[in-house]
Kinemage of the C-alpha trace (Angstrom):
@kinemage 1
@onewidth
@group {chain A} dominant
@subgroup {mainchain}
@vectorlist {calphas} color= white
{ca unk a 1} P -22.976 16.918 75.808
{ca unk a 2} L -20.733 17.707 78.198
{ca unk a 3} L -17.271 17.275 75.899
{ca unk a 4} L -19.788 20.177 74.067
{ca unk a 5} L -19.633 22.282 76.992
{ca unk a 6} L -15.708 21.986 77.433
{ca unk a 7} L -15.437 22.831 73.396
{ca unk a 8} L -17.396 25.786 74.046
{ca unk a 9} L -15.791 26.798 77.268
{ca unk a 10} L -12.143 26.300 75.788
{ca unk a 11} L -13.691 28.408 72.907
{ca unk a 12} L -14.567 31.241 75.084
{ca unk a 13} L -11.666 31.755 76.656
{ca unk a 14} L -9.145 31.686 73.648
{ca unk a 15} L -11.969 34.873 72.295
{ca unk a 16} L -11.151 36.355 75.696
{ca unk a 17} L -7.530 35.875 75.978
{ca unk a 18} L -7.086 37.326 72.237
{ca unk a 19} L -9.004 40.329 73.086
{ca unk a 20} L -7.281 40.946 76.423
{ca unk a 21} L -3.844 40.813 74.494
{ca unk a 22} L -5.236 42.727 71.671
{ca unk a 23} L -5.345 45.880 74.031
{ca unk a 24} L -1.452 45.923 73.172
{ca unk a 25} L -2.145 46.847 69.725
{ca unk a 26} L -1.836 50.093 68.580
{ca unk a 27} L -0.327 50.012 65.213
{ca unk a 28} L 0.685 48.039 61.995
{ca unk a 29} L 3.587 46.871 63.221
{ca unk a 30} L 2.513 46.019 66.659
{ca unk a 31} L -0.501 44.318 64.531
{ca unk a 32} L 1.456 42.390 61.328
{ca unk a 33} L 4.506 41.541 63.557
{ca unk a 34} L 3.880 41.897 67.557
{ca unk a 35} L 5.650 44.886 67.429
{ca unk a 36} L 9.152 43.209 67.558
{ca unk a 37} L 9.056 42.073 70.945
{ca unk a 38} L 8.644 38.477 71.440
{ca unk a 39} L 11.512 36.435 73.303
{ca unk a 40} L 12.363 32.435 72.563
{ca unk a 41} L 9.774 30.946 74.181
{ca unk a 42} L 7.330 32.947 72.743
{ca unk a 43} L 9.062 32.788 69.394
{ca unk a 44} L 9.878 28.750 69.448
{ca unk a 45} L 6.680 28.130 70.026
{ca unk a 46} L 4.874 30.103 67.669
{ca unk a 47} L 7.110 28.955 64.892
{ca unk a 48} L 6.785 25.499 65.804
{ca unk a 49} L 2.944 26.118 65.704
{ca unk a 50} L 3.418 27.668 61.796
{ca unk a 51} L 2.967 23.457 60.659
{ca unk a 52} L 1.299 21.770 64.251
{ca unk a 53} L -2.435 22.162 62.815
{ca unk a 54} L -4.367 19.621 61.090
{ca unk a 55} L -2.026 18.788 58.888
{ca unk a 56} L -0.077 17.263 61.513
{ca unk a 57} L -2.529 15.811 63.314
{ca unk a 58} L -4.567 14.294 60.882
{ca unk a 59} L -3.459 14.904 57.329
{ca unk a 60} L 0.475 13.111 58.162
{ca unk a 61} L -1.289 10.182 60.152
{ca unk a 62} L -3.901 9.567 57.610
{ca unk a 63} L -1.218 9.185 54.769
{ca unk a 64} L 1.352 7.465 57.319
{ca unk a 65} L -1.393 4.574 57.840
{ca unk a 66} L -2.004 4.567 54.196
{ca unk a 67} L 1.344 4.761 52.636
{ca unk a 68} L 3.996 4.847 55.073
{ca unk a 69} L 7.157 6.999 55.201
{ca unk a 70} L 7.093 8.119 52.014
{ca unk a 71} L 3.454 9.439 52.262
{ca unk a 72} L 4.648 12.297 54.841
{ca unk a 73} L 7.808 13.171 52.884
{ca unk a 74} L 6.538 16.960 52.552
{ca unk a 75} L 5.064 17.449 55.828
{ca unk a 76} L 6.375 16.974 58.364
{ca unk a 77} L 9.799 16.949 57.133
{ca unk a 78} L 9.740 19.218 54.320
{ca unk a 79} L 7.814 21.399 56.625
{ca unk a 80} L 10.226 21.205 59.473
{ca unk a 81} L 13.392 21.678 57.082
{ca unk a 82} L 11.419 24.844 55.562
{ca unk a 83} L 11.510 27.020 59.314
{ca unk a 84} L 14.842 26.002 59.847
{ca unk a 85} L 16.798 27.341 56.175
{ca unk a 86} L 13.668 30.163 56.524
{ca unk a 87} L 14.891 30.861 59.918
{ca unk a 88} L 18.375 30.821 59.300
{ca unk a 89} L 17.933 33.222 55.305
{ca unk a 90} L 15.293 35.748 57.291
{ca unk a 91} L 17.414 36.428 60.451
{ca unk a 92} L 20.708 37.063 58.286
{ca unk a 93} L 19.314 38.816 55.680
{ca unk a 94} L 15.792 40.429 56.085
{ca unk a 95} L 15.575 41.044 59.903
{ca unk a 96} L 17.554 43.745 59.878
{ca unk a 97} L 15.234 45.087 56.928
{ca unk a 98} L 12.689 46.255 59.826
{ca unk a 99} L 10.244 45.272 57.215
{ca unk a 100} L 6.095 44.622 57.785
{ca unk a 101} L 6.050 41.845 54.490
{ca unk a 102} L 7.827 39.944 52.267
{ca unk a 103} L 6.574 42.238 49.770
{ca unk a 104} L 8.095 45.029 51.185
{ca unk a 105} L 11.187 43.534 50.438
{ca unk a 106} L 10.677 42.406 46.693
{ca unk a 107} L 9.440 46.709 46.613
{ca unk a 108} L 12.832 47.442 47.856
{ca unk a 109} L 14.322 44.802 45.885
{ca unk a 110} L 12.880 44.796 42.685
{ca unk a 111} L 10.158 47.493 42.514
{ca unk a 112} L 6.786 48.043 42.380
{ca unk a 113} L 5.517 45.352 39.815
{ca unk a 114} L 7.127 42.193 41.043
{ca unk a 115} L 6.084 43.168 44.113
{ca unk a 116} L 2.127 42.774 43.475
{ca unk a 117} L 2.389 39.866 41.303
{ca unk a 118} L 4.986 37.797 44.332
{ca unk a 119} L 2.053 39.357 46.887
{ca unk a 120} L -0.354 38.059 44.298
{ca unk a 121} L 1.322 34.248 44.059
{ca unk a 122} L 1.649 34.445 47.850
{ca unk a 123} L -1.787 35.296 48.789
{ca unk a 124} L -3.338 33.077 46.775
{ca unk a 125} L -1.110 30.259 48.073
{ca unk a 126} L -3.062 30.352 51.485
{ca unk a 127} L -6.405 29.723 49.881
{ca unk a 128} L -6.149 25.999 50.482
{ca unk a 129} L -3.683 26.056 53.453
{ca unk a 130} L -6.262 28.179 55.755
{ca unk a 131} L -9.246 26.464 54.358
{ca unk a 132} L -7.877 22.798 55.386
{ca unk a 133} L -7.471 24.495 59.031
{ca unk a 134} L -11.214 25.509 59.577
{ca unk a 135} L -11.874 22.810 57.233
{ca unk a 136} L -10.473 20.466 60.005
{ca unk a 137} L -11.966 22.403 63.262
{ca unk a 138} L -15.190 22.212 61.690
{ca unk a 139} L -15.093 18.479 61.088
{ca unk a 140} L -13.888 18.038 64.388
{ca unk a 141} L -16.901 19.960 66.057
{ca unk a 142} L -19.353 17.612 64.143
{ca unk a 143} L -17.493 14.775 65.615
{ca unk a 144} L -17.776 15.451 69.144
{ca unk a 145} L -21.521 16.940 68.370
{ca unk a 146} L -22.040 13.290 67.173
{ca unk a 147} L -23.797 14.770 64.679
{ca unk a 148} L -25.862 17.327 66.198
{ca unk a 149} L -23.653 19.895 64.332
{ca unk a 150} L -23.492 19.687 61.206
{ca unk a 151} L -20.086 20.333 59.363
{ca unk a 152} L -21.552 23.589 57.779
{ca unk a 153} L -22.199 25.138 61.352
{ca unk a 154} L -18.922 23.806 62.297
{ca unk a 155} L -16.767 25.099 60.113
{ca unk a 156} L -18.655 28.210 60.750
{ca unk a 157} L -18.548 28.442 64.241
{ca unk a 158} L -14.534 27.818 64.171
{ca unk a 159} L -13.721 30.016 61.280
{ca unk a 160} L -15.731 33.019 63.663
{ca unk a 161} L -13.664 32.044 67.052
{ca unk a 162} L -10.656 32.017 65.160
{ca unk a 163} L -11.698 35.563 62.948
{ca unk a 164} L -12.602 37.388 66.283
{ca unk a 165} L -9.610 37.459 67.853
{ca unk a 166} L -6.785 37.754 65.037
{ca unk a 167} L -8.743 40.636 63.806
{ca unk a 168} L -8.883 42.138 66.994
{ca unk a 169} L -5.242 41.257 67.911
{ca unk a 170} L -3.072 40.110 64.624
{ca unk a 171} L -0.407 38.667 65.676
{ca unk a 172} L 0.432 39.867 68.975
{ca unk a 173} L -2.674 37.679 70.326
{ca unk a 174} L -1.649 35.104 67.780
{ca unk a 175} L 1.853 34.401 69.288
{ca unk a 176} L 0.489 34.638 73.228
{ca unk a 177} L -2.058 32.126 72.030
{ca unk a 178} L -0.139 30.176 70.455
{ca unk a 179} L 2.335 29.698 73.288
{ca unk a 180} L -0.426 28.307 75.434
{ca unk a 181} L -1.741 26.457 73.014
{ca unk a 182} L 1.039 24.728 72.282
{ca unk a 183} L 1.306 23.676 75.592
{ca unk a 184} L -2.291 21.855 75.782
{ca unk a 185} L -0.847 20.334 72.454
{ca unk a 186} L 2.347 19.140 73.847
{ca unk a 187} L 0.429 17.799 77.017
{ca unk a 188} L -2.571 16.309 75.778
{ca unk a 189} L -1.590 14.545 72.800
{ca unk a 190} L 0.984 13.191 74.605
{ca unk a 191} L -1.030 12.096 77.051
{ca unk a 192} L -2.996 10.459 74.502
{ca unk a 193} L -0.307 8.578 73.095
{ca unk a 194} L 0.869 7.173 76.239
{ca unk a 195} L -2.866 5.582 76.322
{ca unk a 196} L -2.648 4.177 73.318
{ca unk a 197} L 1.017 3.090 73.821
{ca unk a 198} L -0.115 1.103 76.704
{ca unk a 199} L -2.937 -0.478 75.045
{ca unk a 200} L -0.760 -1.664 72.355
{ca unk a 201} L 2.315 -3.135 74.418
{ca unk a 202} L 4.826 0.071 73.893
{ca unk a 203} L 5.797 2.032 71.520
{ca unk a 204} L 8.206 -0.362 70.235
{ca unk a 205} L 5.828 -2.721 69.491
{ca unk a 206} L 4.225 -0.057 67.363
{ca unk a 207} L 7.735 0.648 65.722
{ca unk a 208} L 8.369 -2.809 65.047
{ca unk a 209} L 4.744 -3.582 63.573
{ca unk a 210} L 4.972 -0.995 61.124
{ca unk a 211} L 8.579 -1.531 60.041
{ca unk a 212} L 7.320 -5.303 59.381
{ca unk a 213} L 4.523 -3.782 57.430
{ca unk a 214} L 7.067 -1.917 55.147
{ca unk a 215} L 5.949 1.487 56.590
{ca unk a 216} L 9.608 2.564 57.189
{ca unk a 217} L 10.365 1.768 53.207
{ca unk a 218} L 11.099 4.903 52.147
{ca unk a 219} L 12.428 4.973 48.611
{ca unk a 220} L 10.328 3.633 45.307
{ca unk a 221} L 11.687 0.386 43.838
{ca unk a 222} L 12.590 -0.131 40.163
{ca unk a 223} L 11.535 3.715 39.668
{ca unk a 224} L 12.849 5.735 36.438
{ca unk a 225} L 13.967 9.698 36.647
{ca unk a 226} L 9.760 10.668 36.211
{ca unk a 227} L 8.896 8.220 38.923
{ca unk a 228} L 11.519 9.927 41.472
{ca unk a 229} L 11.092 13.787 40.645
{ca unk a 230} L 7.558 12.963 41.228
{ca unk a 231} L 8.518 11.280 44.757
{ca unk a 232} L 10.720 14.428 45.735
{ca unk a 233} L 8.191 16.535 44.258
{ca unk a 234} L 5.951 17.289 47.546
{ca unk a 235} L 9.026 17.090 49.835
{ca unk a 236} L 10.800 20.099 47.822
{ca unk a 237} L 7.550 22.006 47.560
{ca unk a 238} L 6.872 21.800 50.775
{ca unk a 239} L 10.384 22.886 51.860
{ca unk a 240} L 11.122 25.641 49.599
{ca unk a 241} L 7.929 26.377 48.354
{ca unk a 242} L 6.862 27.486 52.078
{ca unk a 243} L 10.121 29.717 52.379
{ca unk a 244} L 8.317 32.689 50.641
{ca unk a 245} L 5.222 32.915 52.820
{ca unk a 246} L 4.164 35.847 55.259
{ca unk a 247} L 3.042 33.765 58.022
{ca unk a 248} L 6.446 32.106 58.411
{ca unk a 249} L 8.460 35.943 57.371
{ca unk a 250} L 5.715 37.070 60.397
{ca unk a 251} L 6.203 34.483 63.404
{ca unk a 252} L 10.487 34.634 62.726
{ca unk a 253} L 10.681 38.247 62.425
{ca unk a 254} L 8.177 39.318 65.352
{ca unk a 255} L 11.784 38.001 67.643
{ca unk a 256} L 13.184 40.791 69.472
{ca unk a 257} L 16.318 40.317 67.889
{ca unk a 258} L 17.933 38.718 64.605
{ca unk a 259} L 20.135 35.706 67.082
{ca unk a 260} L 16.571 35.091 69.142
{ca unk a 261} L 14.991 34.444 65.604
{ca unk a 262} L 17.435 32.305 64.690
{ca unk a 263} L 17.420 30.384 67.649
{ca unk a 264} L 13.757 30.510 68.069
{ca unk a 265} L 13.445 28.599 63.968
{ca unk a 266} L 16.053 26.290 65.115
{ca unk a 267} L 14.340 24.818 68.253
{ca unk a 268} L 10.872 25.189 66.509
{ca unk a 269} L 11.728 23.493 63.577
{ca unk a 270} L 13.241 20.866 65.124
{ca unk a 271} L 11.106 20.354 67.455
{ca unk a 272} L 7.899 20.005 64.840
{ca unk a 273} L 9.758 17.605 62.899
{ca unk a 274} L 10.546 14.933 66.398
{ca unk a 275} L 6.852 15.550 67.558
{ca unk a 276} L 5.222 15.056 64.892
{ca unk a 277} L 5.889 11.406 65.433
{ca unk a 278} L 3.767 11.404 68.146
{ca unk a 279} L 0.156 11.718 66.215
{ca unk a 280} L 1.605 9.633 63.168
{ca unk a 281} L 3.007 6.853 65.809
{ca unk a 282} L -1.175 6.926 67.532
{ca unk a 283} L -3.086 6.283 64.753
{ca unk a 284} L -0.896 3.526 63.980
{ca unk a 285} L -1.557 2.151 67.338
{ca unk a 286} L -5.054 2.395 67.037
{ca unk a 287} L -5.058 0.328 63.426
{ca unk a 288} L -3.146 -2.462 66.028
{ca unk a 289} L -5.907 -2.188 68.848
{ca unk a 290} L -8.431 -2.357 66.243
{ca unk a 291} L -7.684 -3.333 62.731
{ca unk a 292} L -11.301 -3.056 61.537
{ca unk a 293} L -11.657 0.313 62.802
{ca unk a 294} L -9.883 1.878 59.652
{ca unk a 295} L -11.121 1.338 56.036
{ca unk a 296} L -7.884 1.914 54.113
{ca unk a 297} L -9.942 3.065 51.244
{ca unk a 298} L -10.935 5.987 52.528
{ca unk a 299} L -8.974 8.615 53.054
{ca unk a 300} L -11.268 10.816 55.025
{ca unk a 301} L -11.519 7.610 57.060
{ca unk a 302} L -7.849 7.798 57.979
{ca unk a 303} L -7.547 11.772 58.753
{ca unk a 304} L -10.538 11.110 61.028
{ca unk a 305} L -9.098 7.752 62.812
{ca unk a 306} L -7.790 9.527 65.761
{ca unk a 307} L -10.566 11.789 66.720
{ca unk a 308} L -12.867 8.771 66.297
{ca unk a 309} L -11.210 6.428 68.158
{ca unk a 310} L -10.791 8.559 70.999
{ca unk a 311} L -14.546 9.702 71.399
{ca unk a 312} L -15.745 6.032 70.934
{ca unk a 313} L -12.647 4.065 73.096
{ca unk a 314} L -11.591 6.341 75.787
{ca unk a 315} L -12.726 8.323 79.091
{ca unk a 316} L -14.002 11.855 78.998
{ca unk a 317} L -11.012 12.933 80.867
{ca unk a 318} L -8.681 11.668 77.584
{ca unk a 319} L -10.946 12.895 75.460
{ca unk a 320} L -10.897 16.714 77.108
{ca unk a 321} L -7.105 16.273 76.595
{ca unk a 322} L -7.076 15.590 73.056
{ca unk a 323} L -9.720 17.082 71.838
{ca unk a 324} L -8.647 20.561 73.495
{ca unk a 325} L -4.693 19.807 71.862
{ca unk a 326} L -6.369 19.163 68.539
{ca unk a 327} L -8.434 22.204 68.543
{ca unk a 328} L -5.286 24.040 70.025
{ca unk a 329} L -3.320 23.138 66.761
{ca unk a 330} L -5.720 23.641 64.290
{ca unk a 331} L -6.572 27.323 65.805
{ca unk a 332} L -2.585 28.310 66.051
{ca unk a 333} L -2.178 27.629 62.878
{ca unk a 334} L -5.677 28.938 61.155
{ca unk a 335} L -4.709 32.500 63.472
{ca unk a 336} L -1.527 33.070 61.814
{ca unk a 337} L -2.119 31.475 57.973
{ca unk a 338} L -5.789 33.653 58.135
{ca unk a 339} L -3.808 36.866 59.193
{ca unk a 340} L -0.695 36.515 57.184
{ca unk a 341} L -2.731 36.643 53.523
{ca unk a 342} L -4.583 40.062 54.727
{ca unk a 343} L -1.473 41.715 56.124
{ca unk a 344} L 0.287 41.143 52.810
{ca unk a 345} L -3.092 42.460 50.878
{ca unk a 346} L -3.252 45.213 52.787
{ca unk a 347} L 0.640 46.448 52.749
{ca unk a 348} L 1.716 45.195 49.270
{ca unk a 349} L -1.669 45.871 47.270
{ca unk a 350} L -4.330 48.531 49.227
{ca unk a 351} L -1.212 50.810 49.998
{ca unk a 352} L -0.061 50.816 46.404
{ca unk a 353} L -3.465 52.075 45.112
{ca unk a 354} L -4.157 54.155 48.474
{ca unk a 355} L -0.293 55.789 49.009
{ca unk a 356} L -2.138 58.605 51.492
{ca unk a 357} L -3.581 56.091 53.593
{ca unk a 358} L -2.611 56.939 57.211
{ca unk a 359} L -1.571 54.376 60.072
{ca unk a 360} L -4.865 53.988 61.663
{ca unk a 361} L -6.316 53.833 58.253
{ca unk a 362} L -3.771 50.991 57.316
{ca unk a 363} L -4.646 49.140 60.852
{ca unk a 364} L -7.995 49.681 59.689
{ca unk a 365} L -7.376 47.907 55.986
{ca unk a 366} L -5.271 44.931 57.848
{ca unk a 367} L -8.417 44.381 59.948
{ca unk a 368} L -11.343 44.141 57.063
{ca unk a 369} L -8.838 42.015 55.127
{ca unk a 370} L -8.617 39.650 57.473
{ca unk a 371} L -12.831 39.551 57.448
{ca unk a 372} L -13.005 39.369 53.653
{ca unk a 373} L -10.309 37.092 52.952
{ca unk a 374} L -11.589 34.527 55.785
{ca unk a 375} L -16.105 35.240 54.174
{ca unk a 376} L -13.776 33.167 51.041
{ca unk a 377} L -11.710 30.706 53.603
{ca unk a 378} L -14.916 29.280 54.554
{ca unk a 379} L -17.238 29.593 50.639
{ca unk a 380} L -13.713 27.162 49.566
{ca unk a 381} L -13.338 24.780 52.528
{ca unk a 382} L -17.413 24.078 52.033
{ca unk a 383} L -17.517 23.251 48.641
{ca unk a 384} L -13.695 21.341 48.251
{ca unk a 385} L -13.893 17.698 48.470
{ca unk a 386} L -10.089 17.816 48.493
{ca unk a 387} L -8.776 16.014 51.624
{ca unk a 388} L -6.574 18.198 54.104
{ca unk a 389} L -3.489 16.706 53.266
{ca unk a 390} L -3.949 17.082 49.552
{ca unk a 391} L -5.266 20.678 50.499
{ca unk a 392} L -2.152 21.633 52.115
{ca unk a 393} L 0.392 20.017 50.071
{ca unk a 394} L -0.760 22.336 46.720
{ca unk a 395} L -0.771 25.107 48.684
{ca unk a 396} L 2.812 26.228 47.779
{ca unk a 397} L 2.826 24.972 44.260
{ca unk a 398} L 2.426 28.475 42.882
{ca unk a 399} L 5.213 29.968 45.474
{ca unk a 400} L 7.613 27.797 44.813
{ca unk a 401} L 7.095 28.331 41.014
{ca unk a 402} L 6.778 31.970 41.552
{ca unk a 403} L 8.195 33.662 44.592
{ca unk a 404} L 11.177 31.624 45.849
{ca unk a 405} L 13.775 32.247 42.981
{ca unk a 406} L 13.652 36.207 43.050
{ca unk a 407} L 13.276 35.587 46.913
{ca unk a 408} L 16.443 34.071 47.435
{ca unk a 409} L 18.357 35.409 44.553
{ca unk a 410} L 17.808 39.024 46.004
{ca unk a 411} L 20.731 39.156 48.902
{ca unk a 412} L 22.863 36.142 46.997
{ca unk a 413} L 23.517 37.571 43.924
{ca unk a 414} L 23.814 41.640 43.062
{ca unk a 415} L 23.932 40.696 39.472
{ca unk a 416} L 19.470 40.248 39.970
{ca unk a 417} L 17.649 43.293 38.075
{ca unk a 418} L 14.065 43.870 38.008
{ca unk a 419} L 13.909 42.789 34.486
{ca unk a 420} L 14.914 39.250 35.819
{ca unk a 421} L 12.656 39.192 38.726
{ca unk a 422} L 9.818 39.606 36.358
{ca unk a 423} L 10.594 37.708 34.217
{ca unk a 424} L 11.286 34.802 36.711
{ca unk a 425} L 7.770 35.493 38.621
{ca unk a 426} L 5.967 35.427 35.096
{ca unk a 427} L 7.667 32.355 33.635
{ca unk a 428} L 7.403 30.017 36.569
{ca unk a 429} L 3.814 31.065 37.734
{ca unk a 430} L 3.043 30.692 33.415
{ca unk a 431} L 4.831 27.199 33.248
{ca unk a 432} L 3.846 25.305 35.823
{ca unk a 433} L -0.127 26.579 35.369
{ca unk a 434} L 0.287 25.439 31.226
{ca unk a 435} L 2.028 22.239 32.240
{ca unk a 436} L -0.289 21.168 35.292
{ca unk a 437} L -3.835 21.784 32.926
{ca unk a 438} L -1.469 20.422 29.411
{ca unk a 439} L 0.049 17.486 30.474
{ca unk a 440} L -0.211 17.391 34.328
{ca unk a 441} L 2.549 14.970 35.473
{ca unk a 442} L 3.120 13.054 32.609
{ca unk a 443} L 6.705 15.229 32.073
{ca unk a 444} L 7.249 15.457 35.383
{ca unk a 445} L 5.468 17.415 38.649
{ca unk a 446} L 4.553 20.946 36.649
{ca unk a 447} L 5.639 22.411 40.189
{ca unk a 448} L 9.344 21.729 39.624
{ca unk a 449} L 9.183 22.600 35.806
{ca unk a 450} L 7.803 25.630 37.080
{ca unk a 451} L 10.620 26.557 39.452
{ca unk a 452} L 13.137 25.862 36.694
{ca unk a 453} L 11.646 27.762 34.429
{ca unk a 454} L 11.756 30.283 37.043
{ca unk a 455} L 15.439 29.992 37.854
{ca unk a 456} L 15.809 30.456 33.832
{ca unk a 457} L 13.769 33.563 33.727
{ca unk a 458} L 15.691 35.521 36.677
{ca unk a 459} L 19.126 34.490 34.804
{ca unk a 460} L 17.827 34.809 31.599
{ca unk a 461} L 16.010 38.478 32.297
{ca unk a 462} L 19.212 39.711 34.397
{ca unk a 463} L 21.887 39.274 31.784
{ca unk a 464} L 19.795 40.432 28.412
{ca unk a 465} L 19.863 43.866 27.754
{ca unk a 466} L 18.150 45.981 30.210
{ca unk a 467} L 14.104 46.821 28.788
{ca unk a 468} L 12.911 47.452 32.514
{ca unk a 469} L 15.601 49.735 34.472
{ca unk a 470} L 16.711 48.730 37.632
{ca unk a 471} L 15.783 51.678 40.845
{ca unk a 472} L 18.386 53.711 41.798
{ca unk a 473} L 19.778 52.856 45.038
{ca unk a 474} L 18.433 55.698 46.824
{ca unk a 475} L 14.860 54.542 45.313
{ca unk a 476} L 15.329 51.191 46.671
{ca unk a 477} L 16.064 52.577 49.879
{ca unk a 478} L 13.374 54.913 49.943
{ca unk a 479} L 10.850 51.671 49.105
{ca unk a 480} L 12.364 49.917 52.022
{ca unk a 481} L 11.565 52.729 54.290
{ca unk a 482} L 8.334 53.480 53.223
């Protein structure tokens, strides 16, 4: 029990660490974005954690083992491409905004109505991504309970550490959190590697095994047009389909300035993409130290190789270093993806149907939305039998079909009316819902029909005649202000 105690003890004092920060927090802004403050360390690192949860650890090494190269094709390097081109389109265009949301800016944008129904597409979008996180700390807490805790109690018992203190704090606590967690990350995990790199004759041996294997193959052979938009399919959701989402608009725009955001979604997304290697590399490793340790049927099998491995094969000194990284990741990112969803509820929806509501009574909104949007976090991740890879990678199905186009669209072309944005929001969230329950993916992956369809809908809507007026631009700047 006593890799128990250091759980519990690490626990403790992330609680006490968010609540210490959270004494910094005095309104919405200092709550939804850290008040505007953070410098490049702080920023780098809490971008790069936006992806480094269990996705990364588990979900990319899982399907790595299992399928090679072109298993992780969305995450980590449709993930790592998204925080760059998001970092680069939010500090040119929307920093200077001075915006809480992303729907603040499709308000300013495109008015009241596309604003709840992008909020809408965008909220429900974290549904899956926040539930794989506690999903993930829960099964982890089992696994180092051997048992003694059941996955219920775990997922439980994470989802409440994890609630506490981005309640408390938002993302102020988030971000200092984040920067020391992802320090025990970079640390211990590599620490772990270097183990199993060393048990398996060097990382080049591991290289060279798996390129032998055909892990490295990237590209389907002998595949018609269906067979590759299918194979792009999660790589392009996950890049542009994660663009439009508040918890990456949150950790890039909380810089100090517009050049430290940029630089800050450079490094960070770079950075995620290079280290992410380091899990995926490990639990190769281990399937060379012990080949009948993994059932390749399994998926849960693979996701929970690692973890495993490392309770079973090494010291309790390695296993305080991993285990602490792991739950490091999976909390950095559950903080930010369980905050983001209530912040946009609470800005983009409660304010539209409460206009009077004051600043302390919108802190106070921010703060039960993050309790009642993370009571259904945990109701999902118990009764999904999804694994956390397959979780994540439909999480920004409906964004990408509904939220990027008007998104984008809004600074790059002035010819983009409200009529269009509707239109584009309703037809791409409408096509790719018809096509996935019609036909699923026997036309192709309904995601990308939906983002055409989408990209048809915003031209389309903009150039016929005009049935929804566009604001005046003194109501559009009025909208951005308020």
């Amino acid at each position: 029990m006593d890799l128990i105690f250091f759980l519990f003890l690490y626990l403790a004092a992330s609680v006490a660490i968010g609540l210490y920060v959270a004494r910094r927090v005095h309104t919405t802004k200092d709550f939804a974005v850290a008040g505007r403050h953070l410098p490049l360390p702080i920023v780098t690192a809490t971008v790069f954690a936006t992806w480094f949860g269990s996705e990364a650890v588990f979900g990319s090494s899982g399907a790595f083992v299992k399928e090679g190269v072109s298993g992780i094709l969305a995450d980590p390097f449709g993930a790592g491409l998204c925080l760059i081109i998001a970092g680069i389109f939010f500090s040119a265009h929307l920093y200077k905004l001075n915006v809480l949301t992303l729907g603040d800016y499709y308000r300013s944008r495109y008015g009241r109505t596309v604003e709840i129904l992008a909020t809408v597409c965008i909220i429900l979008s974290y549904l899956g991504w926040v539930s794989a996180q506690v999903k993930a700390l829960g099964g982890i807490i089992e696994i180092l309970s051997r048992g003694e805790i059941s996955p219920t109690w775990g997922v439980f018992l994470g989802a409440a550490v994890v609630l506490t203190y981005t309640t408390v704090g938002g993302m102020l606590s988030v971000a200092i959190l984040d920067f020391i967690q992802m320090v025990i990350v970079i640390v211990g995990l590599g620490y772990i590697a270097s183990i199993v790199a060393g048990m398996t004759g060097g990382v080049e041996t591991v290289i060279q095994h798996a390129r032998m294997t055909g892990k490295f193959d990237l590209f389907p052979r002998d595949a018609g047009p269906r067979e590759w938009l299918l194979f792009v399919a999660p790589f392009v959701t996950m890049m542009l389909g994660s663009i439009p989402q508040q918890d990456v608009f949150q950790r890039i725009t909380s810089a100090k300035s517009a050049r430290t955001a940029l630089y800050g979604s450079l490094i960070g997304g770079s950075f995620y993409i290079l280290f992410c290697a380091v899990p995926i590399l490990t639990a190769y490793g281990i399937t060379l130290i012990s080949p009948n340790f993994f059932n390749a049927d399994k998926v849960d099998d693979a996701e929970k190789l690692i973890s495993i491995f490392v309770r079973d094969r090494l010291p309790l000194f390695a296993q305080i270093f991993f285990f602490g990284a792991v739950i490091s990741a999976i909390m950095s990112t559950a903080s930010a993806t369980l905050l983001a969803p209530s912040v946009a509820f609470s800005e983009n929806i409660l304010r539209n149907f409460m206009p009077h509501l004051t600043e302390r009574g919108l802190l106070r909104g921010m703060r039960i939305s993050t309790v009642c949007f993370a009571i259904v976090v945990f109701s999902f991740a118990l009764n999904t039998e999804s694994s956390i890879y397959e979780m994540v990678e439909s999480a920004y199905a409906v964004t990408l079909a509904g939220a990027f186009v008007p998104l984008i669209a809004g600074p790059l072309w002035k010819g983009a009316t409200n009529q269009g944005a509707l239109f584009s929001v309703v037809g791409g969230v409408c096509a790719w819902i018809l096509t996935d329950h019609m036909f699923g993916e026997e036309y192709g992956p309904p995601q990308l029909i939906g983002l055409a369809v989408s990209f048809v809908g915003l031209v389309a809507g903009s150039s016929l005649p005009q049935w929804i007026p566009d604001q005046p631009a003194h109501a559009r700047a009025a909208n951005a202000q308020s």
